[in-house]
C-alpha positions as CSV (number, residue, x, y, z in Angstrom):
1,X,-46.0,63.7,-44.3
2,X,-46.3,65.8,-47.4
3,X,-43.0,67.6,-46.3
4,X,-41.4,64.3,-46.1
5,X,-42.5,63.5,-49.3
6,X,-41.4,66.9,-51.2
7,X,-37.9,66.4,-49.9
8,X,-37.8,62.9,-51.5
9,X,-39.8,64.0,-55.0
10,X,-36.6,65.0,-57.1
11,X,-35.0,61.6,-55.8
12,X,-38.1,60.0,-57.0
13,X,-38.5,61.1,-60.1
14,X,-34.9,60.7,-60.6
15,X,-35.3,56.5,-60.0
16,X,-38.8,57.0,-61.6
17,X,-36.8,57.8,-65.3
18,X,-33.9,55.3,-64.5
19,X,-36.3,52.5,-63.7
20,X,-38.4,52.9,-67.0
21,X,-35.6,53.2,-69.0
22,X,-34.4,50.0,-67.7
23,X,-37.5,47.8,-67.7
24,X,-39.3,49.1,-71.0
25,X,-37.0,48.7,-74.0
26,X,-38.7,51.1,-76.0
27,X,-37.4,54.0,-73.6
28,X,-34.0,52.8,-73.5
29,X,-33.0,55.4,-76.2
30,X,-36.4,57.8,-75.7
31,X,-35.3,60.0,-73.3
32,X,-32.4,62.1,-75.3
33,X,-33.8,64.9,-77.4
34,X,-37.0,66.3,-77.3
35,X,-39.2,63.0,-76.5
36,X,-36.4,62.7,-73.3
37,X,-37.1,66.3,-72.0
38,X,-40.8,65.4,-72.7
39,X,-41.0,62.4,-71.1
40,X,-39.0,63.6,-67.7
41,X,-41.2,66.9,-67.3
42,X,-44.2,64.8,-67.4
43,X,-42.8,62.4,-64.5
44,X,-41.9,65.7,-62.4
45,X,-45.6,67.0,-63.5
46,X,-47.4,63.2,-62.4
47,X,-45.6,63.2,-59.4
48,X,-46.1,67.2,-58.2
49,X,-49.8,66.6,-59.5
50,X,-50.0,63.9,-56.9
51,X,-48.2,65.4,-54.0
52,X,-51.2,68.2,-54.5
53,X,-53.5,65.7,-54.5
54,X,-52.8,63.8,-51.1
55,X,-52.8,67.8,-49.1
56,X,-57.0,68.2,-50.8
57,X,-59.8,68.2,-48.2
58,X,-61.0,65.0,-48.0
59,X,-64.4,64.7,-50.4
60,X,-62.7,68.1,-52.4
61,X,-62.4,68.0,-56.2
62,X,-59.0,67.4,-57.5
63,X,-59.8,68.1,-61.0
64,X,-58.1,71.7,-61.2
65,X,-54.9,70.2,-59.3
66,X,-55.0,67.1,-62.2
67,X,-55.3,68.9,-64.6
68,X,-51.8,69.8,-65.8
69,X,-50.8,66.5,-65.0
70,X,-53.8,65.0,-67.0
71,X,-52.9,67.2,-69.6
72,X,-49.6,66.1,-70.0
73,X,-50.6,62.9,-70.1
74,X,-52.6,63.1,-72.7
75,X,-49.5,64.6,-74.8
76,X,-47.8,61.5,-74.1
77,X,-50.3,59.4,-75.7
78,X,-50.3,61.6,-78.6
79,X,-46.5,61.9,-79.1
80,X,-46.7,57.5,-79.2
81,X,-48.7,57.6,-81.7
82,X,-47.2,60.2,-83.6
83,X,-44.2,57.9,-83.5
84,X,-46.0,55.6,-84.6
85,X,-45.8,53.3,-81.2
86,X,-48.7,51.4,-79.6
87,X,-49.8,52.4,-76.7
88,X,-48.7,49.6,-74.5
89,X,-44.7,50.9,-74.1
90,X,-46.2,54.1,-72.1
91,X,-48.8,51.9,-70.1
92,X,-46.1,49.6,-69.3
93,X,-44.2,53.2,-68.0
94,X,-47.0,54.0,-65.8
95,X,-46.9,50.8,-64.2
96,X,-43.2,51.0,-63.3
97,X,-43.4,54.2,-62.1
98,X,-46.1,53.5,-59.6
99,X,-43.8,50.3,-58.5
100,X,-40.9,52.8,-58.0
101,X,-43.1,56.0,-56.9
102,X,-44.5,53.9,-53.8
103,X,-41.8,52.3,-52.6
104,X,-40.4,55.5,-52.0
105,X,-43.3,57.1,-50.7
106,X,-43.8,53.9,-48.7
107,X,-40.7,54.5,-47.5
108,X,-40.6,58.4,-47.0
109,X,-44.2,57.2,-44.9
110,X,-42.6,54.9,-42.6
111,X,-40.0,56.8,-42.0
112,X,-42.4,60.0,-40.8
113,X,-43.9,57.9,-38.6
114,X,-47.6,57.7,-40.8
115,X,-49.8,54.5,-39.4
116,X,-50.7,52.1,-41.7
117,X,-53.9,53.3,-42.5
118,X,-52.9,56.3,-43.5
119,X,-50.1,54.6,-45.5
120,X,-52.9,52.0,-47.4
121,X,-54.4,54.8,-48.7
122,X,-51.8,56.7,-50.0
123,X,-51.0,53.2,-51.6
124,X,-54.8,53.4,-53.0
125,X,-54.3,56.6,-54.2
126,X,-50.5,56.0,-56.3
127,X,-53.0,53.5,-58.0
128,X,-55.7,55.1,-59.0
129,X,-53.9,58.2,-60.1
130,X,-52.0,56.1,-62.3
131,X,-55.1,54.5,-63.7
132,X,-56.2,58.0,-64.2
133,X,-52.6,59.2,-66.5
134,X,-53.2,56.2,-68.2
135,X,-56.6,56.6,-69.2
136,X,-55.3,60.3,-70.6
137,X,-53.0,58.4,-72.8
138,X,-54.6,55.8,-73.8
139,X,-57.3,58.8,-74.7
140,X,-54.5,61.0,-76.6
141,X,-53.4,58.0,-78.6
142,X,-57.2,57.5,-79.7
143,X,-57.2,60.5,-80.3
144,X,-53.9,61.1,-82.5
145,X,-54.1,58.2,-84.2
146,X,-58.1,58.8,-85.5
147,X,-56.6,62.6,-86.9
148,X,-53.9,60.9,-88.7
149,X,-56.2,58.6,-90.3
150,X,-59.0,61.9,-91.1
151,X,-55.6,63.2,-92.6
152,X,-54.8,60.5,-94.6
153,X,-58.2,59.9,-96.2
154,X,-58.4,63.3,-97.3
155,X,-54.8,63.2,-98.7
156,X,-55.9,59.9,-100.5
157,X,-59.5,61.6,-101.2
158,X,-57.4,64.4,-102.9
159,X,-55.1,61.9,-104.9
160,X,-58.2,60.0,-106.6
161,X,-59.5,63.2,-107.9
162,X,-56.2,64.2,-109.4
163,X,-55.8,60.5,-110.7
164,X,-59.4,61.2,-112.5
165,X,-58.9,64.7,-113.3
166,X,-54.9,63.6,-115.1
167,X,-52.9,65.4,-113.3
168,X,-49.3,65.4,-114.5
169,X,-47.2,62.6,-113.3
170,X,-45.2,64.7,-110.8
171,X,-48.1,65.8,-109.0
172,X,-49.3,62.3,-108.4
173,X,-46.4,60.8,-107.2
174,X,-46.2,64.1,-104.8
175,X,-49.4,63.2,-103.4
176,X,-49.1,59.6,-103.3
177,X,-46.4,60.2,-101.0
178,X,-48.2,62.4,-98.9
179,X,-50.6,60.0,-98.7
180,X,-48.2,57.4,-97.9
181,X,-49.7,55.2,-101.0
182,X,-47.9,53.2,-103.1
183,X,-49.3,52.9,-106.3
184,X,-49.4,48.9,-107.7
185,X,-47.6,47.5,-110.1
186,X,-51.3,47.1,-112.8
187,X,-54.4,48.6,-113.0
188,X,-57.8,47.7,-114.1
189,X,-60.2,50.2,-115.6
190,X,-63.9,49.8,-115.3
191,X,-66.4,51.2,-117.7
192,X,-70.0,51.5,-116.3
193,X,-72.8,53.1,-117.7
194,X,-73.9,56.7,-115.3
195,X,-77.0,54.9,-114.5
196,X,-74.9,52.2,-112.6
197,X,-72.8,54.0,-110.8
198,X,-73.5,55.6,-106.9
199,X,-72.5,59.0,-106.7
């Protein structure tokens, strides 16, 4: 079975990448450039991870041989947020390339003669490794996302103290920028006494 299914993986990751970038319209134009290469090593990556894991003993740990794959994964959901997508495009992704991943090893299954219960479990198995890659992403984009916004408040942190300190005007709209703040159009000033004020 697992021979059966090697010989089909390049055609399946093949209709795994057209598939996606039919039915999810934020991939339509993802996949040239560097996002693209990204996007098709980590299909050929899922799909190898999960070849590797239907030959384990049954009971055996498949952490080391998910690992890579988990990894990758986790990049994904990174590189989304980075973008500045949500991460439902990716999720949405996953969920076609399970669709298209088991019918053809459905398919490579049948044809090698596997009996159904040997079959429902490989179908139990597409499923829960893809709840697995998602949970990765959906864990990189947490991830990514809190960063950016540790970065920004220090970048923001950093402006205030330049505002207070009067820095030249250059340097503040420098670091406004950076901070992605745009300053509005009035001000108010506040005078309180030392004694009022929370340090």
């Amino acid at each position: 079975m697992v021979e059966a299914l090697e010989r089909v993986l390049p055609r399946m990751a093949e209709h795994t990448v057209a598939a996606v970038t039919a039915e999810v319209p934020s991939y339509a134009d993802a996949f040239g450039g560097r996002m693209g290469q990204n996007i098709e090593n980590a299909v050929q990556l899922a799909l190898g991870a999960f070849l590797r894991l239907t030959t384990r003993a049954h009971g055996a740990d498949p952490g080391p041989r998910l690992t890579p794959a988990l990894d990758g994964a986790y990049d994904l959901g990174r590189g989304e947020a980075r973008n500045g997508r949500s991460i439902d495009a990716l999720l949405a992704a996953y969920r076609v390339g399970a669709r298209v991943a088991w019918r053809e090893l459905s398919a490579a299954a049948v044809g090698a003669g596997v009996s159904a219960g040997t079959t429902a479990r490989f179908a139990e198995m597409v499923f829960a490794f893809i709840d697995e890659l998602s949970a990765a992403s959906v864990a990189g984009h947490a991830d990514e996302l809190a960063a950016a916004g540790r970065v920004r408040q220090r970048r923001l942190d950093r402006l205030a103290a330049e505002l207070l300190a009067g820095e030249p005007q250059a340097q503040l709209v420098a670091s406004a920028e950076q901070a992605n703040w745009k300053p509005p159009k009035t001000l108010s000033a506040v005078v309180l006494a030392e004694a009022e004020t929370r340090k």
